[in-house]
LUMFI-102796 format. One record per residue: x, y, z of N, C-alpha, C in turn. Coordinates in steps of 0.001 Angstrom, whole numbers, padded with zeros to 6 digits, always signed. Example, Ala and Ser with C-alpha at 12.3 -4.5 7.8 and 13.67 -1.06 7.14 Angstrom:
! residues 2
+013190-005690+007800+012300-004500+007800+013200-003300+007800/+012850-002250+007080+013670-001060+007140+012900+000030+007870/
END
This chain:
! residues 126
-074738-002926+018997-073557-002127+019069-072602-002518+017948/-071984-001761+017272-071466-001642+016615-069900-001670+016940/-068709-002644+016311-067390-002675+016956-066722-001994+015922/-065511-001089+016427-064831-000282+015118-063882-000826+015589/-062478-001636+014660-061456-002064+014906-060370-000729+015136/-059409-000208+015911-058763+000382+015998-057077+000057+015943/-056366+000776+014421-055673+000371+014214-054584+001926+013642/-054912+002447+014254-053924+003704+014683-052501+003789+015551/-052603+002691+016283-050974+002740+016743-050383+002156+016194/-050508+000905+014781-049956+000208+014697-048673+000999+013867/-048838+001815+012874-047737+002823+012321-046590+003076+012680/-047226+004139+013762-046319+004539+014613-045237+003700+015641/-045804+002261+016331-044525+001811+016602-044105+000767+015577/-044238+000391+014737-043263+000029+013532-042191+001123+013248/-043028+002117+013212-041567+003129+012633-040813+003638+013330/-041184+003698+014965-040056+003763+016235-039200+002091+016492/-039792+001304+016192-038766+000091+015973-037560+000244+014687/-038108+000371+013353-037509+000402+012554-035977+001391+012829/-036792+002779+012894-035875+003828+013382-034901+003714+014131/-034859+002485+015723-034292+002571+016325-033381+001251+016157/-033057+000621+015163-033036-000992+014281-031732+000194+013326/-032256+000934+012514-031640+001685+011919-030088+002301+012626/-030568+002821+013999-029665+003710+015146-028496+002340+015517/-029320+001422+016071-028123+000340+016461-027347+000083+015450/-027863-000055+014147-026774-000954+013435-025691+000413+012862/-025897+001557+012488-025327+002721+012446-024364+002958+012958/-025090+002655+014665-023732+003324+015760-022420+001875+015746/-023081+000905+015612-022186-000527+015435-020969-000043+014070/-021519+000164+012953-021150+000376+011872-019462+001833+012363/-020050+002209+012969-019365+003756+012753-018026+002872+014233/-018403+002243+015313-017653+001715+016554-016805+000330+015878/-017442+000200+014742-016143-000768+014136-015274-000039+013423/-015230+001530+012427-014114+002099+012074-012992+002403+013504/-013847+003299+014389-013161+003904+015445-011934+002800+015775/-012468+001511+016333-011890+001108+017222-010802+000019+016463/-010861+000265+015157-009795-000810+014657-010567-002106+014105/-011904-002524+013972-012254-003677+014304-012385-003817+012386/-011901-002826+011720-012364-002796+010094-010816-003347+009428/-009701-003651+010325-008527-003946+009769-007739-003222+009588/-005942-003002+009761-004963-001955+009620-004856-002141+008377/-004584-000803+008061-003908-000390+006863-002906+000586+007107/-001953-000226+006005-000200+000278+006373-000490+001184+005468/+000347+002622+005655+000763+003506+004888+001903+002974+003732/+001383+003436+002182+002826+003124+001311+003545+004213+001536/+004697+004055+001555+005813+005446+001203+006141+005608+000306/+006753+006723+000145+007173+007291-001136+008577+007458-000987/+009546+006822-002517+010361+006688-002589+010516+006090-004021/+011365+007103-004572+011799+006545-006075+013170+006252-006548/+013347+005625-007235+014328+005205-007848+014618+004946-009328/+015005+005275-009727+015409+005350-011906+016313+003804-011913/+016080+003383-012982+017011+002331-014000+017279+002486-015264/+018530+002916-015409+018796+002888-016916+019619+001790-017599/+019735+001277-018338+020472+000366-019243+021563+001309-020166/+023192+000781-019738+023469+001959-020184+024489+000995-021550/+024794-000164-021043+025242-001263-021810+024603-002540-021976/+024549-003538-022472+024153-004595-023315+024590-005588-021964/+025263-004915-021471+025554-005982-019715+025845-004870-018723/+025523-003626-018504+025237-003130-017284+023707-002318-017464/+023515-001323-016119+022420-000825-015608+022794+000136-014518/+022537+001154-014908+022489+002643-013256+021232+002108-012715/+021327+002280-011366+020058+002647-010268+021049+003413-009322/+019950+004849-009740+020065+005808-008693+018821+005968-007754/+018881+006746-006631+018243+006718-005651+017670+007982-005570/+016067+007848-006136+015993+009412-006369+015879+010619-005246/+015466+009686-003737+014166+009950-002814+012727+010316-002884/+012453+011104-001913+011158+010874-002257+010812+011113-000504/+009164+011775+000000+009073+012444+001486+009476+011380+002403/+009578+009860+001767+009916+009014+002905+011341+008565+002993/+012342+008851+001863+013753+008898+001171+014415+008562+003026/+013955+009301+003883+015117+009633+005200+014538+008338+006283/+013387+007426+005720+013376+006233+006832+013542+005063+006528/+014363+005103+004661+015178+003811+004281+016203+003581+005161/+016559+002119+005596+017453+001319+005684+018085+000453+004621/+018037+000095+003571+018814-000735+002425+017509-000778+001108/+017919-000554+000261+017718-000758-000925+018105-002303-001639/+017542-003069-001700+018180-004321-002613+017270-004077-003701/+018116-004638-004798+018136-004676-006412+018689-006388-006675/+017427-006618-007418+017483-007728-007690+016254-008070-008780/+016794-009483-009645+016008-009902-010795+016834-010898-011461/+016193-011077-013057+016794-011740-014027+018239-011544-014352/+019111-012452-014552+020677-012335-014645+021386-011334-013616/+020295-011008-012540+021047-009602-012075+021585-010002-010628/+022930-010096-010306+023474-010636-008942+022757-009257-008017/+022307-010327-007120+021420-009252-005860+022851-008293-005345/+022061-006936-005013+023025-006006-004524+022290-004749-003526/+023250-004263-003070+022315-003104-002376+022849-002063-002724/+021429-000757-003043+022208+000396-003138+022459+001580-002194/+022698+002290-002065+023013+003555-000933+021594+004153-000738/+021337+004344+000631+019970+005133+000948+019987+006539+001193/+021257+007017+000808+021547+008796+000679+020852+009144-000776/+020442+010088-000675+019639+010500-002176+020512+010967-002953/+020434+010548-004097+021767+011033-005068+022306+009896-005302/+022608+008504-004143+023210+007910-004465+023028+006806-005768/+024293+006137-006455+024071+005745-008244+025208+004622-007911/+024652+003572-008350+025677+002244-008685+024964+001413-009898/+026453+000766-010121+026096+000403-011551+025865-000957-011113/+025100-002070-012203+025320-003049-012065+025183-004389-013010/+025667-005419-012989+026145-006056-014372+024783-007036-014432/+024520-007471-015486+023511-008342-016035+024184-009655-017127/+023374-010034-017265+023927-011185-018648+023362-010718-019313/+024194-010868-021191+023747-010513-022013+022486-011353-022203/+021768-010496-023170+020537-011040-024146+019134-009990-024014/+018018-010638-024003+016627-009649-023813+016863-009116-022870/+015458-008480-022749+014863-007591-021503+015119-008484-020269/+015443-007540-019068+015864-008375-017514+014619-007311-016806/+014123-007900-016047+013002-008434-015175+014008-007627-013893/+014017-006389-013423+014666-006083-012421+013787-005107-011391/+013789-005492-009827+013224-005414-009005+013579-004412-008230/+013258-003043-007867+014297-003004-006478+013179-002600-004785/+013706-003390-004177+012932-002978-002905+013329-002757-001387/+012902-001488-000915+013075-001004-000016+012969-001397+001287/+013936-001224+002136+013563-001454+003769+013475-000528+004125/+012607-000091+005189+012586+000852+006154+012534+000766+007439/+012778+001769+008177+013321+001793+010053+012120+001065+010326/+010709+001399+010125+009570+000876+010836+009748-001370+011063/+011017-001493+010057+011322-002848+009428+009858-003303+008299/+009307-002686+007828+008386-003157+006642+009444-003147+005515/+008717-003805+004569+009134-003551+002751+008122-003431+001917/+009074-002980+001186+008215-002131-000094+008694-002371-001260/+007926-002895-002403+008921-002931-003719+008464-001601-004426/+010133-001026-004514+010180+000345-005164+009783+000474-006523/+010045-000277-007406+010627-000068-009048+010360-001512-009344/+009720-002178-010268+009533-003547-010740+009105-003107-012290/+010349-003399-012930+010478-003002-014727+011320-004053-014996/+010838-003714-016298+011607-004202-017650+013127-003167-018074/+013948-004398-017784+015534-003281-019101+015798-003825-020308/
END
């Protein structure tokens, strides 16, 4: 008698293992976006602000807004030679402010908002 090795199923459940190896780690993959488990991410807002140099020892910052303009709480402005200050969170609003003479000043300005996060608005050179 003659023995024939039979090796016809072996295919087929490799590739229902594999397949279903594939399914778990998938559905894992997709139940870590859902549920938070991939890490928060904060929304940036939008909100602008201009600096001009208008003297050799001052600087305008106006408040340009911007879609998130209405959930500021304080604006501070601050940097090189520049005494920290805050500006108005109404749009439109413009204050001047003094520097020490010499080079370029390193001036910052950054936002609070109701949620209490911050944001740095504007980080230039004058």
């Amino acid at each position: 008698m003659k023995y024939t090795k039979n090796d016809e199923a072996v295919s087929p459940v490799i590739g229902v293992i594999l397949m279903v190896a594939i399914t778990v780690i998938l559905a894992a993959v997709i139940a870590a976006f859902v549920f938070g488990m991939a890490g928060n991410i904060t929304k940036t807002k939008v909100v602008s602000v201009t600096i001009h140099r208008t003297t050799d020892t001052e600087f305008t910052v106006t408040n340009m807004g911007g879609q998130d303009a209405a959930l500021l709480t304080n604006i501070e402005i601050t940097g090189d030679g520049v005494t920290a200050d805050t500006l108005g969170t109404t749009v439109g609003s413009t204050k001047i402010f003094t520097i020490t003479t010499g080079a370029q000043k390193h001036v910052i300005a950054t936002g609070t908002f109701n949620d209490g996060s911050r944001q740095v608005i504007l980080d230039t050179m004058i």
